[in-house]
C-alpha atoms as a printed R data frame, in Angstrom:
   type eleno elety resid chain resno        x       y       z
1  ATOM     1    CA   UNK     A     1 -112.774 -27.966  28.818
2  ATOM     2    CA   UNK     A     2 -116.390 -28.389  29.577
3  ATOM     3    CA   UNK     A     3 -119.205 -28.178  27.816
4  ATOM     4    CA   UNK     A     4 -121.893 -25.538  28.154
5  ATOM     5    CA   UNK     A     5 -124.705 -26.800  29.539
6  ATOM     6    CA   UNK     A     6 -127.694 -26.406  26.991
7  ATOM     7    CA   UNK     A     7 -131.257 -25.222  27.658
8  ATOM     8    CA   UNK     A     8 -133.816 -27.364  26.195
9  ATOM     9    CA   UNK     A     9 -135.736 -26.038  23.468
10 ATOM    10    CA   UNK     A    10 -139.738 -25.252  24.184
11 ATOM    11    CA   UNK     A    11 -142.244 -24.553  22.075
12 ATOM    12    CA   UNK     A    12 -142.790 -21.765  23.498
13 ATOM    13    CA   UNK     A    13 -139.250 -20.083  22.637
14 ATOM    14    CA   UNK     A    14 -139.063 -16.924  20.831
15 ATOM    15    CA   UNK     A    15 -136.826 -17.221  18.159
16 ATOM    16    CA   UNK     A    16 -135.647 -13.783  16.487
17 ATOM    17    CA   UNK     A    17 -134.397 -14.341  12.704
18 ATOM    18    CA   UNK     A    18 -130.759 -14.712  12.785
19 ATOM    19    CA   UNK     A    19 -131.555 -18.192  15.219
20 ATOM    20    CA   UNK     A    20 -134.559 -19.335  13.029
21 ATOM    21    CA   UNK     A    21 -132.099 -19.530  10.279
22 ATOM    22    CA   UNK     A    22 -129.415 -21.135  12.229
23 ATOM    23    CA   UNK     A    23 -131.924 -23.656  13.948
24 ATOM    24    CA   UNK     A    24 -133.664 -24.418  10.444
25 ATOM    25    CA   UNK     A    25 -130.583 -23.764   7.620
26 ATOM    26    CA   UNK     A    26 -132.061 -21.288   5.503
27 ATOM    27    CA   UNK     A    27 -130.383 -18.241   4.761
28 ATOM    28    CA   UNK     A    28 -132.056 -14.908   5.781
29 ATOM    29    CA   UNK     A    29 -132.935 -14.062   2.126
30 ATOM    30    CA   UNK     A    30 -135.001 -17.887   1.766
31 ATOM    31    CA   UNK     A    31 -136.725 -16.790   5.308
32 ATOM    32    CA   UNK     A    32 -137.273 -12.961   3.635
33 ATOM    33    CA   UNK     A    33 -138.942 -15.059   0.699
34 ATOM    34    CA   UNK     A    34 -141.064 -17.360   2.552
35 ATOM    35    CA   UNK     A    35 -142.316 -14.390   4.954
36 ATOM    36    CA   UNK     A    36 -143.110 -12.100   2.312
37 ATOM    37    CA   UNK     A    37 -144.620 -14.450   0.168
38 ATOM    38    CA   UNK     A    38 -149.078 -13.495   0.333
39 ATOM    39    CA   UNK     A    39 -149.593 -17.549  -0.007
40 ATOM    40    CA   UNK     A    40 -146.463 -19.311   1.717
41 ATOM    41    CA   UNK     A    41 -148.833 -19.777   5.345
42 ATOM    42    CA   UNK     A    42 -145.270 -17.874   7.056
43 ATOM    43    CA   UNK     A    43 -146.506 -18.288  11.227
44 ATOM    44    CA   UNK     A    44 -147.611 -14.684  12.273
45 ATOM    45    CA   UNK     A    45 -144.565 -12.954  14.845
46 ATOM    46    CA   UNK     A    46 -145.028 -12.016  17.961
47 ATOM    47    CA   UNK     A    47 -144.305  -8.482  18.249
48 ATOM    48    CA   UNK     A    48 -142.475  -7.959  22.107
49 ATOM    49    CA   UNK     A    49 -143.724  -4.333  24.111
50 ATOM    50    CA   UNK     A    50 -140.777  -2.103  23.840
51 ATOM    51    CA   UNK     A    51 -139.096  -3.228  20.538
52 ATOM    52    CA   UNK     A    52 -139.459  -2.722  17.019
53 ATOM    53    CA   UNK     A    53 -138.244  -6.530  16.469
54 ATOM    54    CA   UNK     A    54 -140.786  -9.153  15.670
55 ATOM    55    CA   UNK     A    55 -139.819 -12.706  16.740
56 ATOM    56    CA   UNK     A    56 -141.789 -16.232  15.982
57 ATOM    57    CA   UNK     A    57 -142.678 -18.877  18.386
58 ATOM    58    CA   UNK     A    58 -140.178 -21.992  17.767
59 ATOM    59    CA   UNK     A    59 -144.082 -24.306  17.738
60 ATOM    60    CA   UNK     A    60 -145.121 -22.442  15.067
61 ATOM    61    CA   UNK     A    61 -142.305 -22.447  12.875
62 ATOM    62    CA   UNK     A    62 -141.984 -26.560  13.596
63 ATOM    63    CA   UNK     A    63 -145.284 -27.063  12.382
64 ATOM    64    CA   UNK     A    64 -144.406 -24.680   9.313
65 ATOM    65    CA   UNK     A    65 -140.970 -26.310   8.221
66 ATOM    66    CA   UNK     A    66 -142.636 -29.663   8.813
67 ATOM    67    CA   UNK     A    67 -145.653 -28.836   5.792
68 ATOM    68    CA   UNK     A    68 -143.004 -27.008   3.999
69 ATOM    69    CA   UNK     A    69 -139.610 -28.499   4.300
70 ATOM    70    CA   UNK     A    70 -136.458 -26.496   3.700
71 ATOM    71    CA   UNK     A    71 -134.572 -27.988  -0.149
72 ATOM    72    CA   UNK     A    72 -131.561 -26.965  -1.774
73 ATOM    73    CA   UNK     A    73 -131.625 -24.972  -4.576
74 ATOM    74    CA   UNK     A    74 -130.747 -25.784  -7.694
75 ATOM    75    CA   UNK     A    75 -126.648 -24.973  -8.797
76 ATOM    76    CA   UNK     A    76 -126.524 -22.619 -11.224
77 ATOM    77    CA   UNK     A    77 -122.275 -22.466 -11.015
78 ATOM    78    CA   UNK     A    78 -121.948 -25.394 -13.476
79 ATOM    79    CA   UNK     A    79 -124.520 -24.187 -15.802
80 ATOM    80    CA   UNK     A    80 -122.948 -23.143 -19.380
81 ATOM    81    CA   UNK     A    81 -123.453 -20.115 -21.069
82 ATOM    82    CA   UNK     A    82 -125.551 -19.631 -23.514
């Protein structure tokens, strides 16, 4: 079967939520966190005329992930109880 032939990625590229967290592994509740955040520096969306949806230039969220790179979280299933 062949492959789909893939667009390269610009800077330029809109990217709505559900791709920033595939492109960058977070999950949509870290992105909720580091957009609502009043001191995390979260890039400013673009809003697009005729929809309610705001998306982020793919640029602006490389230069963001790069100062503030994405970590695992600590495990909390192998903590005991106290």
């Amino acid at each position: 079967m062949p492959e789909e032939p893939t667009t390269p990625k610009s800077g330029d590229d809109l990217l709505s939520i559900a791709q920033i967290c595939a492109d960058y592994g977070i999950t949509r509740q870290t992105l909720h966190d580091r957009r609502t955040a009043p001191d995390s520096g979260f890039p400013e969306g673009v809003g697009q005329p005729g929809s309610t949806r705001v998306k982020w230039r793919r640029r602006d969220l490389d230069t963001y992930f790069a100062a503030h790179p994405v970590s695992p979280g600590r495990r909390t299933d192998l903590q005991r109880g106290e």
